[in-house]
N, C-alpha and C positions, 0 to 999 in steps of 0.2 A: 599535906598540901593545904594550901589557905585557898578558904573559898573567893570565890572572884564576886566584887560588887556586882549587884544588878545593873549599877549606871555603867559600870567597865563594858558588860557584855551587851548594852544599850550603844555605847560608841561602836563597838567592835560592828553589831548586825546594821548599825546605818551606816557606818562606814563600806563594807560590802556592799550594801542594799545602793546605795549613790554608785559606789565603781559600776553596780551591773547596768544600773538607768542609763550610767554615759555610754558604755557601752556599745548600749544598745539604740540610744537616738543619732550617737556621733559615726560617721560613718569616714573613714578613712583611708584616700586613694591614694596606690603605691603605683610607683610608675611602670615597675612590672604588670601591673593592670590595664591591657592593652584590647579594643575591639576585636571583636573576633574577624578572626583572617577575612572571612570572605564579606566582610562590610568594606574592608581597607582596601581591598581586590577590586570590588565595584565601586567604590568613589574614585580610585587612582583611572580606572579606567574611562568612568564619565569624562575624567578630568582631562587625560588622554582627547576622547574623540570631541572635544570642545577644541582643544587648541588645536588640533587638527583640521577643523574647520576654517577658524579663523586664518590657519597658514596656508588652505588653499583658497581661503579668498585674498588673503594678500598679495600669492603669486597674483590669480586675475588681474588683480588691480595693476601688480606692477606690468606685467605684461602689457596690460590696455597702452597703460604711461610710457613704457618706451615705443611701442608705434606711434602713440602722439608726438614725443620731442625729433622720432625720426623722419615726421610725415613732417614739419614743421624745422628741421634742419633740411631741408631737401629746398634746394632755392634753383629755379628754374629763371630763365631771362633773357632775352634775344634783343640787340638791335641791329640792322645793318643796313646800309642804301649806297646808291649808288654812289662811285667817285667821281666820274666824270658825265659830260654829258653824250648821250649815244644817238648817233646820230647814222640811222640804217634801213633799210626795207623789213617789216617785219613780216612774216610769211601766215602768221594768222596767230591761234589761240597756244603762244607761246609760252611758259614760264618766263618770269624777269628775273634774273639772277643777279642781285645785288652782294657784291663781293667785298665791298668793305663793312669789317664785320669791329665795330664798338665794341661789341656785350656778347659772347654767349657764352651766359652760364649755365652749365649743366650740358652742355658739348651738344645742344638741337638742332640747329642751323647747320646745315650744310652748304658753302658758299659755292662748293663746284654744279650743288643742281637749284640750288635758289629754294630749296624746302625744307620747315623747320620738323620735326618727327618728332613729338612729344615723347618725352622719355619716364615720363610717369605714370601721364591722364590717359566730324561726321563727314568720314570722307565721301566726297563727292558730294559737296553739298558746295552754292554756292551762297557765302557769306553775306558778300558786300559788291556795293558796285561803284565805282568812281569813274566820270565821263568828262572826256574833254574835249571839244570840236574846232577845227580848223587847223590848217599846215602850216599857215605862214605865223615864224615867227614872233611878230610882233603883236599876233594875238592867241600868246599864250594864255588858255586858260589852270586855272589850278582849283584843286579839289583835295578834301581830307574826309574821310573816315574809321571809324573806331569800331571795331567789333567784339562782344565778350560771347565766347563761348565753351560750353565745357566739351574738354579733349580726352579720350581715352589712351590710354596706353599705347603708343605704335600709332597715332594719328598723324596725319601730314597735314601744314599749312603751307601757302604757298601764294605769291602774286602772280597772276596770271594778266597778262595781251590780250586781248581780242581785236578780231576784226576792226578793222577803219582804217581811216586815210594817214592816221599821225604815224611820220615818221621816228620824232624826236623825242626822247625820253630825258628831260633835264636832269643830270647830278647835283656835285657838289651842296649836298645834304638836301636837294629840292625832292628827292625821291625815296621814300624807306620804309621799314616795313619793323613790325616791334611787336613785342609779346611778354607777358609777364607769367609768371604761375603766380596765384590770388592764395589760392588753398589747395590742398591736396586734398583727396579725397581719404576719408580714413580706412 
């Protein structure tokens, strides 16, 4: 056997000597090298009850938004007055029942008892007052008022008679009675 140089067995031990250095600083991940189970267990699960949150705030929200578009699709509106002129004894604190009916939207008005029934939104409460004095004719007075008030669900509106000497109740649009819903209540 021939002896081997020094400088041969000088490449040979640094050569070795380098492969163990890389080694040992290089460090190299195989994709079989996966966290341990129960790290990937509890992130998937944070991961979980976070979107779960968010999807039950979303229901909320949607939910809010369709009472909104339906509180807001919901259109209320009455007008009606008399057709003709009435011309009778009134016997006192009668309903006036004004049967021709323009508007009612959302079916309030009731034309056979002269009262509108809120069908969404203080009874016995007297609103408004409009007065007109004298019999004859040709001294007709007239009067107009506007009332806003907020109505409950199953509330009655209604124009009411009272006492006094007028026989004569003018039609032909001289007489009516009107209502609008503004907002619903949410």
């Amino acid at each position: 056997m021939k002896p081997v140089s020094l400088y041969a067995w000088h490449i040979v031990f640094s050569t070795l000597l380098l492969k163990c250095r890389c080694e040992q600083t290089l460090s190299f991940k195989r994709s079989d090298d996966a966290l341990p189970l129960e790290t990937v267990v509890m992130q998937q699960t944070e991961t979980i009850s976070q979107l779960q949150a968010k999807l039950a705030s979303m229901e909320t929200e949607m939910t809010s938004m369709k009472s909104r578009i339906a509180t807001q699709e919901t259109r209320i509106g009455f007008n009606v007055r008399l057709a003709t002129t009435t011309s009778q004894p009134f016997t006192g604190q009668e309903t006036l029942i004004l049967g021709a009916v323009d508007l009612n939207q959302g079916g309030g008005y009731d034309k056979t008892t002269g009262i509108f029934t809120a069908p969404i939104i203080k009874n016995g409460h007297t609103l408004a007052e409009v007065e007109a004095n004298g019999d004859d004719p040709k001294y007709m007075d007239r009067s107009a008022n506007s009332v806003v008030v907020h109505l409950a669900a199953e509330d009655k509106v209604w124009v009411k008679r009272v006492d006094g000497t007028v026989n004569t109740i003018q039609g032909n649009y001289r007489t009516s009675f009107a209502g609008i819903l503004v907002i619903a209540d949410p």
